[in-house]
VOPAGU-2260 file (C-alpha; in pm, 1 decimal, decimal comma):
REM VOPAGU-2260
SITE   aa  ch    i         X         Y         Z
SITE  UNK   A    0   13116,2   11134,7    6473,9
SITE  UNK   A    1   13040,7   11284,8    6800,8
SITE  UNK   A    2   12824,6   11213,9    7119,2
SITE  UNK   A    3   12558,7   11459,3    6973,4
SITE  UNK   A    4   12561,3   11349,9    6639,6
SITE  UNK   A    5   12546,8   11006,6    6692,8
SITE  UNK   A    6   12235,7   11072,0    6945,6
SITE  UNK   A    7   12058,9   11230,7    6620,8
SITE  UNK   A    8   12158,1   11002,3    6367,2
SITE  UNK   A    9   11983,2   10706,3    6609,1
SITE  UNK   A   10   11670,7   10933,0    6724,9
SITE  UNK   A   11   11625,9   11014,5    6349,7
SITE  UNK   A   12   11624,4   10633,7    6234,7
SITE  UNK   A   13   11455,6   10542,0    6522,7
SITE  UNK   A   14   11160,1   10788,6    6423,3
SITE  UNK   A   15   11141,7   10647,1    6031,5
SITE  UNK   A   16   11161,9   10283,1    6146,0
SITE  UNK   A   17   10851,8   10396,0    6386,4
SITE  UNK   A   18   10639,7   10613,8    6218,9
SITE  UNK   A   19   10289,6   10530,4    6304,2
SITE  UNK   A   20   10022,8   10517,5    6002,3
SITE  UNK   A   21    9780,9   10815,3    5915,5
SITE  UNK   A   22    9560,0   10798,3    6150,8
SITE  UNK   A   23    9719,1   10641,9    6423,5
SITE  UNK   A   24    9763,3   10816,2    6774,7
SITE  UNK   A   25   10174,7   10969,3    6813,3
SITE  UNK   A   26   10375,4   10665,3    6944,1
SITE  UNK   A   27   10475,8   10814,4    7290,4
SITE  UNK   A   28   10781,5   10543,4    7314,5
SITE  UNK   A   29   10975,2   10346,9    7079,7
SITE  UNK   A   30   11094,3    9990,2    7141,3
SITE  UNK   A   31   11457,8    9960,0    7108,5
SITE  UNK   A   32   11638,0    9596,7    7143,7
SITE  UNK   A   33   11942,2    9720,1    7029,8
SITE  UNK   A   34   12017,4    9930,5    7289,4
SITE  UNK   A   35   12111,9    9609,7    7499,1
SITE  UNK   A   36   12339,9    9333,9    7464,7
SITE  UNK   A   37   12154,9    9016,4    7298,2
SITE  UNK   A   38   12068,9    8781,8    7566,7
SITE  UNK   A   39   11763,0    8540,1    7617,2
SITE  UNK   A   40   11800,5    8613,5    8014,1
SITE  UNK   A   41   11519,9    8497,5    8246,8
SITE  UNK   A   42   11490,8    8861,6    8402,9
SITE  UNK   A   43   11285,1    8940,2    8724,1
SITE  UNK   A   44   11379,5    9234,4    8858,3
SITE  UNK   A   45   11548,8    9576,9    8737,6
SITE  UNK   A   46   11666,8    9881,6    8927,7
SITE  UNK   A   47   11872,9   10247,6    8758,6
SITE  UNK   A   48   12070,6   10489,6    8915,6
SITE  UNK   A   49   12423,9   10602,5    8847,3
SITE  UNK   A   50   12641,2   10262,8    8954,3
SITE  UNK   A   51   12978,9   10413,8    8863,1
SITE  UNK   A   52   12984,6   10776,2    8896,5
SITE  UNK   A   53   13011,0   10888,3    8566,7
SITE  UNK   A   54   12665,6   11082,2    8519,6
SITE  UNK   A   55   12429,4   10857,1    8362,5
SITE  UNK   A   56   12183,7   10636,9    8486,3
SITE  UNK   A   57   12305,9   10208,5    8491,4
SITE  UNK   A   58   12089,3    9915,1    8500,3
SITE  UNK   A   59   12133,8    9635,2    8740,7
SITE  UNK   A   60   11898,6    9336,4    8662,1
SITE  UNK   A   61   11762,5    9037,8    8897,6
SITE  UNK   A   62   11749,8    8679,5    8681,4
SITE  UNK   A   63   11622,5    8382,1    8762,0
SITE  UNK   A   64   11962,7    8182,3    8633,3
SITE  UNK   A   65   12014,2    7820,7    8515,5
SITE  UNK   A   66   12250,9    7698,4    8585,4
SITE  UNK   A   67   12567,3    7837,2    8412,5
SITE  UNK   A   68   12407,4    8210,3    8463,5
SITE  UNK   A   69   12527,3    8461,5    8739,4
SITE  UNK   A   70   12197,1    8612,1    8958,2
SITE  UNK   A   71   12306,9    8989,5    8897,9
SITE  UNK   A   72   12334,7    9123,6    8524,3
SITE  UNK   A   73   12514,3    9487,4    8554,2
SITE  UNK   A   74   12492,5    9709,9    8206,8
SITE  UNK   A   75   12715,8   10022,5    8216,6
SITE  UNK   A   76   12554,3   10321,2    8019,2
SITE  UNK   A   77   12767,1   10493,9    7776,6
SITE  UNK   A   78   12586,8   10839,0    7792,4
SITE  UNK   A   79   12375,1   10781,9    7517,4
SITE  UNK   A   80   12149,4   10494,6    7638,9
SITE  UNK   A   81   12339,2   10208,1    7511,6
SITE  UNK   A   82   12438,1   10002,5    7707,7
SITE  UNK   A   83   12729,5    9733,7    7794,8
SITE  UNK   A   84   12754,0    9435,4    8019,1
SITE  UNK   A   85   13001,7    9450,1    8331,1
SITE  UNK   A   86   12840,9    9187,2    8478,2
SITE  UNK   A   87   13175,6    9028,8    8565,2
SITE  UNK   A   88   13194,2    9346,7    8826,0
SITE  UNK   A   89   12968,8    9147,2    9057,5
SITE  UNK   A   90   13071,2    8887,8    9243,3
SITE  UNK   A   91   12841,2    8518,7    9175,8
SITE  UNK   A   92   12607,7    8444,2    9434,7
SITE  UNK   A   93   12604,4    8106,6    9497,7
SITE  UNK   A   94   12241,9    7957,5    9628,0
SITE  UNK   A   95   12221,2    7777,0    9916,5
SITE  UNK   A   96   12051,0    7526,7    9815,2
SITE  UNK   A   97   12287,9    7296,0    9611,9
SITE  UNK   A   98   12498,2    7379,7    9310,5
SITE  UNK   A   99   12405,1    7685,4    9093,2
SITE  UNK   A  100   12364,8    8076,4    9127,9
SITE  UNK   A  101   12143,1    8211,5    9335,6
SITE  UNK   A  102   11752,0    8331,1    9199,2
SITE  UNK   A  103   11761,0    8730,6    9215,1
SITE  UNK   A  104   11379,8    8809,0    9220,1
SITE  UNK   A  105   11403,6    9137,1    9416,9
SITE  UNK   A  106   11707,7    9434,6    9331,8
SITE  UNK   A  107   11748,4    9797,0    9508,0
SITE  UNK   A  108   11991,6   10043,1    9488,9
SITE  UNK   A  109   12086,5   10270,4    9748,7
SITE  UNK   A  110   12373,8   10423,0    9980,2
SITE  UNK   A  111   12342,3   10148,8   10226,9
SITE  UNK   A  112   12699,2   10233,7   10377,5
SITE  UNK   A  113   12724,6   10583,7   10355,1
SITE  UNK   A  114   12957,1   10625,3   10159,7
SITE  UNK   A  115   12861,7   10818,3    9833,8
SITE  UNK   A  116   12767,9   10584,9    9618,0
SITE  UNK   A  117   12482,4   10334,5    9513,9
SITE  UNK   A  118   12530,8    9979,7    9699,2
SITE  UNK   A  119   12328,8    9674,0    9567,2
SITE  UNK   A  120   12051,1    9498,5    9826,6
SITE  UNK   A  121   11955,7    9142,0    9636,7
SITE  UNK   A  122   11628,6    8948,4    9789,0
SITE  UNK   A  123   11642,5    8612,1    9685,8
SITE  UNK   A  124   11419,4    8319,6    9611,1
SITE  UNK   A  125   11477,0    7939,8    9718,0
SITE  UNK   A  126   11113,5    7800,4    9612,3
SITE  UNK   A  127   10751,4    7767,6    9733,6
SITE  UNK   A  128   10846,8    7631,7   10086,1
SITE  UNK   A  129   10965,8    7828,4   10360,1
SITE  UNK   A  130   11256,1    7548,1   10454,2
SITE  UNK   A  131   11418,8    7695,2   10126,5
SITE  UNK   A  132   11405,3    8039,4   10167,3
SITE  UNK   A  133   11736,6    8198,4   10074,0
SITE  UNK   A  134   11913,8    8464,3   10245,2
SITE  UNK   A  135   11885,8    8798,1   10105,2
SITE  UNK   A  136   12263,3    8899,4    9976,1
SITE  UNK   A  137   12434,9    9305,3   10042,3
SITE  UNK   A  138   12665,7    9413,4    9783,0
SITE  UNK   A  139   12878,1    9714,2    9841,2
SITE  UNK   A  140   13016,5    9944,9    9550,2
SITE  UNK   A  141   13390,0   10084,0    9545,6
SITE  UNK   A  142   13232,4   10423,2    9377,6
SITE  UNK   A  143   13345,0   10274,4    9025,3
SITE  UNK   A  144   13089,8   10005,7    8989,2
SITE  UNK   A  145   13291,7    9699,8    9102,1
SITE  UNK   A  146   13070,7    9558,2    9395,6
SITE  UNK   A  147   13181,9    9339,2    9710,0
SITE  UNK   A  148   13011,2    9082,7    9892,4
SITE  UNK   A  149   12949,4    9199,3   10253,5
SITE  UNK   A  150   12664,0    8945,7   10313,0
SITE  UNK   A  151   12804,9    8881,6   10680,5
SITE  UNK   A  152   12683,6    9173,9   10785,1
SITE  UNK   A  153   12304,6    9109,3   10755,8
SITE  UNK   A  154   12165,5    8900,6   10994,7
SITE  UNK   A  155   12075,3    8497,3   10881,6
SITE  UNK   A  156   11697,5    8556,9   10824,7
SITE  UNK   A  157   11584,3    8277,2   10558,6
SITE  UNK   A  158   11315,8    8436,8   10292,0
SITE  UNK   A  159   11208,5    8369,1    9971,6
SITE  UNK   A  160   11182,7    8751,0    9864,2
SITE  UNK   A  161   10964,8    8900,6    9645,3
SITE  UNK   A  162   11078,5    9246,1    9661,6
SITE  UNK   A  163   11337,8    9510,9    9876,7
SITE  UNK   A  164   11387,6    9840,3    9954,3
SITE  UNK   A  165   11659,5   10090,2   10115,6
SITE  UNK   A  166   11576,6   10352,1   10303,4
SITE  UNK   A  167   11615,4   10584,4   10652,3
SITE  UNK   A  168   11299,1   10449,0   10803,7
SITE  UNK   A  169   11356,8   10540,5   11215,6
SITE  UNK   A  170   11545,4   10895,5   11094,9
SITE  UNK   A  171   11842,4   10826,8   11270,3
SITE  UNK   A  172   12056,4   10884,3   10929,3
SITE  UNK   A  173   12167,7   10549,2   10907,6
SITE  UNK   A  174   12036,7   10349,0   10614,2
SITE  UNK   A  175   11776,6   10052,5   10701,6
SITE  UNK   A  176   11663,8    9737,4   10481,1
SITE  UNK   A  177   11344,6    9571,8   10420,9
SITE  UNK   A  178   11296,0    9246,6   10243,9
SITE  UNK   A  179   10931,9    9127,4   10155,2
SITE  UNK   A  180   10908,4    8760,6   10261,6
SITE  UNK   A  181   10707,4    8599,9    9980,4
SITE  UNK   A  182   10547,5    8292,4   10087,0
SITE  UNK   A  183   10649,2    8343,1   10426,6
SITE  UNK   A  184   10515,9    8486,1   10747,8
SITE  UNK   A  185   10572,6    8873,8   10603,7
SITE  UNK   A  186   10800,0    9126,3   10565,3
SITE  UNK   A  187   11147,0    9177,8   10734,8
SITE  UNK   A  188   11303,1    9527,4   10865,0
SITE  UNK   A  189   11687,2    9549,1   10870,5
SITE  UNK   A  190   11754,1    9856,9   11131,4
SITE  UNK   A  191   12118,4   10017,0   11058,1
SITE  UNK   A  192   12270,4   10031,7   11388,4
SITE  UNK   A  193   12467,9   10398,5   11351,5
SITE  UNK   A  194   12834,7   10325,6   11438,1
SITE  UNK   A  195   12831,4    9967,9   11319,5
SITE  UNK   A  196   12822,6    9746,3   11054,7
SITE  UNK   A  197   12540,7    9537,0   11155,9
SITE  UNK   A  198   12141,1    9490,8   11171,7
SITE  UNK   A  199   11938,3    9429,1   11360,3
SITE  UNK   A  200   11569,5    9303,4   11224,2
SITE  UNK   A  201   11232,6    9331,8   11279,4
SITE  UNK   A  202   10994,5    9097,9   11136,3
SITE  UNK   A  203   10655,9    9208,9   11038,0
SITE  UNK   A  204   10331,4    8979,9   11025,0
SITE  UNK   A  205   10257,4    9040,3   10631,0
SITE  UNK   A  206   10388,7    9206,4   10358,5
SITE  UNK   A  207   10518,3    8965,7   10061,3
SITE  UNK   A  208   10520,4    9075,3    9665,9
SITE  UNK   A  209   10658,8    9468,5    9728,6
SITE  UNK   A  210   10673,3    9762,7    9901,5
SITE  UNK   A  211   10682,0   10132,4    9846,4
SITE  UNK   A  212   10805,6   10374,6   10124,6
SITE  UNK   A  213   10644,5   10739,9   10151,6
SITE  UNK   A  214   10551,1   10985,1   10403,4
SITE  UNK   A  215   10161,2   10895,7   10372,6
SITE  UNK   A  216   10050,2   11105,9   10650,4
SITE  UNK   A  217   10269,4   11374,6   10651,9
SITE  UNK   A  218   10384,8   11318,3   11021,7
SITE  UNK   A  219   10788,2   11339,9   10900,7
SITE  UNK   A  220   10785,2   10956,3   10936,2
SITE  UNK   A  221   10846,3   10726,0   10671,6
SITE  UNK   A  222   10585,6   10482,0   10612,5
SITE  UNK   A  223   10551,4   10150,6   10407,5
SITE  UNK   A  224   10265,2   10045,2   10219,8
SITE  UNK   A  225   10333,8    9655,2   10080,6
SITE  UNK   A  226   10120,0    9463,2    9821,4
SITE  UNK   A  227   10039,6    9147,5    9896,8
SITE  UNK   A  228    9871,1    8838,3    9748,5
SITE  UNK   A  229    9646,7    8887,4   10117,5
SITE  UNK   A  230    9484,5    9241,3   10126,2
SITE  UNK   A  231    9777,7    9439,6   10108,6
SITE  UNK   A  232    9901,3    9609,2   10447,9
SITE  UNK   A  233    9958,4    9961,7   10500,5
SITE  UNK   A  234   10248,1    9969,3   10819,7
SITE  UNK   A  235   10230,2   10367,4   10991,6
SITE  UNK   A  236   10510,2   10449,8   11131,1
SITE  UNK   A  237   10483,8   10536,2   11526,0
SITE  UNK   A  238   10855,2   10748,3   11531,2
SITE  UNK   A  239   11154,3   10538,5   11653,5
SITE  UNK   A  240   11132,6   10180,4   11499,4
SITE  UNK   A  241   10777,9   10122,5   11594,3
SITE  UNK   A  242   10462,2   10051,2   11339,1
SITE  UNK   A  243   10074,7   10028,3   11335,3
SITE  UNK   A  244    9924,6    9818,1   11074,3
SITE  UNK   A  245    9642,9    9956,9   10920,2
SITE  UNK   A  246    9431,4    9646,2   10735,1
SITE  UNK   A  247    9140,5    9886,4   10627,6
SITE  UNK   A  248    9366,0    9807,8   10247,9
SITE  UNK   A  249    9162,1    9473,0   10122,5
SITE  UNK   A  250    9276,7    9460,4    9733,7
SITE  UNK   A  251    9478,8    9181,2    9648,0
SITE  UNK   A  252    9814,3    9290,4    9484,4
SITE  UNK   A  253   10092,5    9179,5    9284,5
SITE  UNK   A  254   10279,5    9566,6    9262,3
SITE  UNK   A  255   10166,8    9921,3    9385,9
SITE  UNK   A  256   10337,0   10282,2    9411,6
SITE  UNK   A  257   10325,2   10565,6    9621,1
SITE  UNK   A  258   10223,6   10935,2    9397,3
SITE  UNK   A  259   10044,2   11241,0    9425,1
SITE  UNK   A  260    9826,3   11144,0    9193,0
SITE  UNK   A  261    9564,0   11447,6    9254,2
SITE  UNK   A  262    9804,6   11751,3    9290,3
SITE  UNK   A  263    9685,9   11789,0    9655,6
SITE  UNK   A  264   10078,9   11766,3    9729,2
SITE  UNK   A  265   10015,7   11468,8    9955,0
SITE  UNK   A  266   10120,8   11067,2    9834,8
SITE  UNK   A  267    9826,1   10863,4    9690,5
SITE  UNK   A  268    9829,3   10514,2    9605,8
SITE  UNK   A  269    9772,7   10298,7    9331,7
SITE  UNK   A  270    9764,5    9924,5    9345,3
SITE  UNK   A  271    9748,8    9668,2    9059,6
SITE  UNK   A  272    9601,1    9374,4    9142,3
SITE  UNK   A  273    9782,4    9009,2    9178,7
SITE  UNK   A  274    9487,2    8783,9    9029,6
SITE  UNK   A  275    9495,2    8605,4    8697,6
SITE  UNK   A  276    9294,4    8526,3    8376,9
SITE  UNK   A  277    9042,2    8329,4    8580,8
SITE  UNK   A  278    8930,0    8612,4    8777,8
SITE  UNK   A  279    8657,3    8802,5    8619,2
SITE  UNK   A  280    8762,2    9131,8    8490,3
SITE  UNK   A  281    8633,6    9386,5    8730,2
SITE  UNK   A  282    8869,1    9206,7    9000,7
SITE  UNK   A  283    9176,7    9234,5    8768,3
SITE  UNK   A  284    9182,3    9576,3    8736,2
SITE  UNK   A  285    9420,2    9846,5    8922,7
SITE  UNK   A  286    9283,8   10067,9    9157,6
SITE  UNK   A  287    9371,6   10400,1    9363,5
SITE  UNK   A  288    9343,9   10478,6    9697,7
SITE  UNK   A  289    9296,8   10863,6    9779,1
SITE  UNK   A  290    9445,2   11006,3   10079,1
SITE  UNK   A  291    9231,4   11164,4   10314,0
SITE  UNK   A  292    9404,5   11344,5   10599,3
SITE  UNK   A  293    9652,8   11070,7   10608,7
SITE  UNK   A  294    9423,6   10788,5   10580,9
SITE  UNK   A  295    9390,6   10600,0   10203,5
SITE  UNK   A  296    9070,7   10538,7   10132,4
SITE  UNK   A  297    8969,3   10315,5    9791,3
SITE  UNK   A  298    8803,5   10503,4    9517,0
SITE  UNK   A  299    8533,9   10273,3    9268,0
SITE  UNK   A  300    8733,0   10098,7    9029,1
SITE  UNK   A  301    8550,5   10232,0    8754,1
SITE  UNK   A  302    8787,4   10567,5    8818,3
SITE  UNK   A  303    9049,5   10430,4    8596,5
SITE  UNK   A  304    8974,7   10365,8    8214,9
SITE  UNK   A  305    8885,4    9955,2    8231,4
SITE  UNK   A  306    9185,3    9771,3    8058,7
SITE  UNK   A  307    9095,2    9475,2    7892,3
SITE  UNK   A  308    9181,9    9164,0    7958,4
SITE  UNK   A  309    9426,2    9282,7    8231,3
SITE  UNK   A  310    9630,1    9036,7    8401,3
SITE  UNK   A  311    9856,9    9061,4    8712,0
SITE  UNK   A  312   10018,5    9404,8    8637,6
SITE  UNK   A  313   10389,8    9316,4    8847,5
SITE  UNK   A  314   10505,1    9668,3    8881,5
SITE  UNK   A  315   10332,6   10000,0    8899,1
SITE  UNK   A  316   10510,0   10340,5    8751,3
SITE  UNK   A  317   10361,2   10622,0    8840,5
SITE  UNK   A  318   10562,9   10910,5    8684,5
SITE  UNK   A  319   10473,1   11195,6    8456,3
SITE  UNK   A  320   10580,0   11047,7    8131,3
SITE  UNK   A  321   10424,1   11299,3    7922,3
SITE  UNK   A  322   10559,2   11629,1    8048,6
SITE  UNK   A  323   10235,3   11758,1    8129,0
SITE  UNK   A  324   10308,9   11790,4    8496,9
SITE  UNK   A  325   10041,5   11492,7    8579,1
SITE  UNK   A  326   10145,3   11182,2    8702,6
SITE  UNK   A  327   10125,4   10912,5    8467,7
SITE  UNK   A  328   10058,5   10484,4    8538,7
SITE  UNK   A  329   10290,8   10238,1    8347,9
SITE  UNK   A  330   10187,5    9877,0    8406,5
SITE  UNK   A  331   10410,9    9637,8    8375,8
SITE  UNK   A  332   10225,9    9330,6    8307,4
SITE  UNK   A  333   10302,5    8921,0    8364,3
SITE  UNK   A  334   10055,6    8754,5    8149,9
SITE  UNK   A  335   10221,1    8462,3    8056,9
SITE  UNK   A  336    9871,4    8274,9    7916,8
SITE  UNK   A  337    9882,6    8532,5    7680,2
SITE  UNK   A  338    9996,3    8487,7    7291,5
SITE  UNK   A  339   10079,4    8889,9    7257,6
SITE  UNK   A  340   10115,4    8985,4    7640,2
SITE  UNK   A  341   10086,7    9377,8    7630,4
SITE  UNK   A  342   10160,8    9639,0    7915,2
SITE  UNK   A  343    9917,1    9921,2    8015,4
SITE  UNK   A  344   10005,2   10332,1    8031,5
SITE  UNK   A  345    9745,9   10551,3    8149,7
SITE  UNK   A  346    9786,5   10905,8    8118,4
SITE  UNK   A  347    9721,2   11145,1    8409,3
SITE  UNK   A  348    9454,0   11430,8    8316,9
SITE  UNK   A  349    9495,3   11584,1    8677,3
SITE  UNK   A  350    9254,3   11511,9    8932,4
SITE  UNK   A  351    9255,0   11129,7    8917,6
SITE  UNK   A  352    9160,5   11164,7    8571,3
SITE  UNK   A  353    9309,3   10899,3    8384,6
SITE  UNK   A  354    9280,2   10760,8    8013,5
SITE  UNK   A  355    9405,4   10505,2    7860,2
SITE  UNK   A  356    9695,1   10526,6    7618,1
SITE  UNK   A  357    9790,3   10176,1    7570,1
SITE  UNK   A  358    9756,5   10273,4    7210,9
SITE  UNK   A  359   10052,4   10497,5    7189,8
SITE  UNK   A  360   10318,0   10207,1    7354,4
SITE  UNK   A  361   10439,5    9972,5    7086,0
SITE  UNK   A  362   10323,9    9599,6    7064,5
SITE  UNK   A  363   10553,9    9416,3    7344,2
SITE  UNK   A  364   10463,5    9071,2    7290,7
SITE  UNK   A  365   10670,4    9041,5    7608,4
SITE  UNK   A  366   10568,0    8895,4    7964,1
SITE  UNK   A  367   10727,4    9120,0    8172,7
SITE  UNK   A  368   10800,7    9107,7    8567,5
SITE  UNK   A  369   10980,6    9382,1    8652,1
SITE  UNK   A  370   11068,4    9751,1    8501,5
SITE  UNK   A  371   11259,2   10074,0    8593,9
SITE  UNK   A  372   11256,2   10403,9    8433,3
SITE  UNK   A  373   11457,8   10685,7    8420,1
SITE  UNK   A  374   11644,8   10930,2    8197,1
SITE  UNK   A  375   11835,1   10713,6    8000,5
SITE  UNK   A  376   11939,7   10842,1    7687,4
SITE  UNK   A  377   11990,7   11219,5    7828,6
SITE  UNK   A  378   11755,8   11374,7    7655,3
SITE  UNK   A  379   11522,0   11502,5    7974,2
SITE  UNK   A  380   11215,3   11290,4    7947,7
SITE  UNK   A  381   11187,3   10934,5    8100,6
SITE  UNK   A  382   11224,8   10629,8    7925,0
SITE  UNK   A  383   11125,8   10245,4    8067,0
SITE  UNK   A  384   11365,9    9948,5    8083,4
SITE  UNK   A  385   11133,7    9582,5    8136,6
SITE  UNK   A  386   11275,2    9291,1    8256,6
SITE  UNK   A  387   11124,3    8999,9    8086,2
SITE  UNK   A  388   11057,8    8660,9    8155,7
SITE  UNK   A  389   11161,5    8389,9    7852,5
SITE  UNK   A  390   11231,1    8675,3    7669,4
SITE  UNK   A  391   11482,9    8936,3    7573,6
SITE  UNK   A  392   11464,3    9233,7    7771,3
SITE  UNK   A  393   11413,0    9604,9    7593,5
SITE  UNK   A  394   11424,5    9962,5    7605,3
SITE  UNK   A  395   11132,8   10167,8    7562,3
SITE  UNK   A  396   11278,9   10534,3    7457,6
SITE  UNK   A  397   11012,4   10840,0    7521,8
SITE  UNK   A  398   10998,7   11035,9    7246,3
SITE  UNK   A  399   10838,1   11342,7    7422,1
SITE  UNK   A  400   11103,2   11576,0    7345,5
């Protein structure tokens, strides 16, 4: 049987094994378990793009190991959205911090060394005091998805990180680094010196659970907007490797993105917010920031559908998952009180119109703490992966085409 027939034979069980009942809104994604290899993992972190040059999009995951686990779980793609493990491509990270791998709580993938292909940045996690922050850990691909350790080449700052991101942040056109220091004094910028294999870093006074990069006010400068368990910090980039904070931000957050979210063709922001079940509901909820001329300023909260019982949404999608051409919200959410814990999709209705579709995502049951999406399966539309906590991981395939 071929690629193509295969694909159909799967999408066609796929759609009698989920058929919703009369009544019942179109299921926009399936949940797929198969599409992975079994494993219980502790997950934390997931990032996609194209680890070995063959065309599709891979998966590398972060996991919070015992003590027989690697940190770094790699699954090849096959073209079809299955995928395999090739974990034994990645070399173990040991922790500092006696015996055992190291935790993985924050993965990126990027062209760090210029090279062509998609290198690995790992943030790591030693535990709630600063003494055992980790180092974060560089892996570099040989453009066929076997990675190396070049570690040396970072300098020694000790973090425990709680999320990463690769990037040309001065313009120079050599890639630059930044680790969010969770539970430590803020964020950490790794400036790629052009000529050499080294960094040098910059530390910043805040920024802890993630960051998103964008050109907010449309100045050719990248800029970074971080959320934080403090009210989240917007950094503006001056040119060169200079920044302005900008504290006017005050939600507490435990993910965020960077969209046009109103079609104005400049980035919006949306930020979901870090407290839990004890925090009355109207605090829980996510909330956008419109951008005004370059500055973001916080629209009511009562601008996005209310979700029930919402607690600490860990990652923000904001993608058009639909096909409609407006960006859509996937929260990815780490409710571990919870006996059923349930992400949130909103759909985009243009004009920071939103409503909520949690309806049309299948029952998850999963806490989840970290997602990715992309095309997976090749069939155009985008489909999420979620990294789950005490829980297998799974695929959710969009069925929008």
């Amino acid at each position: 049987m071929g690629r193509l027939s295969r694909l159909a034979a799967r999408l066609a069980l796929a759609a009698v094994l989920t058929a919703p009942a009369v009544g019942d809104p179109p299921a926009l994604f399936v949940l797929d378990l198969d599409a992975i290899p079994r494993a219980e993992d502790d997950s934390v972190d997931v990032a996609c793009a194209d680890v070995d040059g063959d065309g599709d999009l891979d998966l590398v995951v972060g996991l919070d190991p015992s003590r027989d686990q690697r940190s770094i779980k790699l699954l090849l793609n096959n073209g079809l959205g299955r995928f395999d493990d090739a974990s034994d491509r990645v070399p173990a990270l040991v922790s500092e911090f006696g015996k055992g791998h190291a935790r993985a709580f924050a993965v990126a993938l990027g062209d760090i060394d210029r090279d062509g292909d998609v290198d690995l940045l790992v943030g790591t996690y030693g535990g709630g005091d600063i003494r055992l922050g980790d180092h974060p850990r560089l892996l570099l691909n040989d453009g066929k998805g076997t990675f190396s350790d070049a570690t040396k080449r970072l300098p020694a700052v000790r973090c425990n990180a709680g999320g990463v991101a690769i990037g040309d942040l001065d313009g120079d056109g050599v890639t630059d680094l930044v680790v969010c220091g969770s539970l430590t004094a803020g964020a950490t910028v790794y400036w790629g010196e052009r000529g050499e294999h080294v960094y040098t870093p910059l530390e910043l006074e805040d920024g802890d659970r993630g960051v998103a990069m964008g050109d907010i006010d449309a100045d050719g400068k990248v800029d970074l907007l971080f959320a934080s368990c403090m009210p989240s910090p917007f950094f503006r980039s001056l040119g060169g490797r200079r920044f302005e904070r900008d504290s006017r931000l005050r939600d507490m957050a435990s993910g965020g993105a960077l969209a046009d979210l109103d079609g104005d063709s400049d980035l919006d922001a949306v930020l979901c917010s870090s407290l839990g079940g004890g925090a009355p509901s109207a605090l829980r909820q996510p909330r956008i920031w419109e951008n005004g001329e370059g500055r973001l300023v916080a629209l009511a909260a009562d601008r996005l559908p209310e979700l029930p019982d919402m607690v600490e949404g860990r990652v923000t999608l904001a993608r058009d998952f639909d096909g409609d051409g407006h960006v859509d919200l996937f929260f990815a959410c780490y409710d571990t009180d919870a006996a059923q814990p349930q992400s949130r999709l909103l759909l985009g209705q243009g004009k920071l119109a939103f409503r909520n579709a949690t309806d049309r995502l299948p029952k998850l049951g999963r806490a989840t703490h970290g997602a990715a999406c992309g095309d997976f399966d090749s069939d155009g539309d985008l489909d999420i992966y979620l990294a789950n906590r005490s829980a297998r991981d799974a695929v959710l395939f969009n069925r929008t085409r």
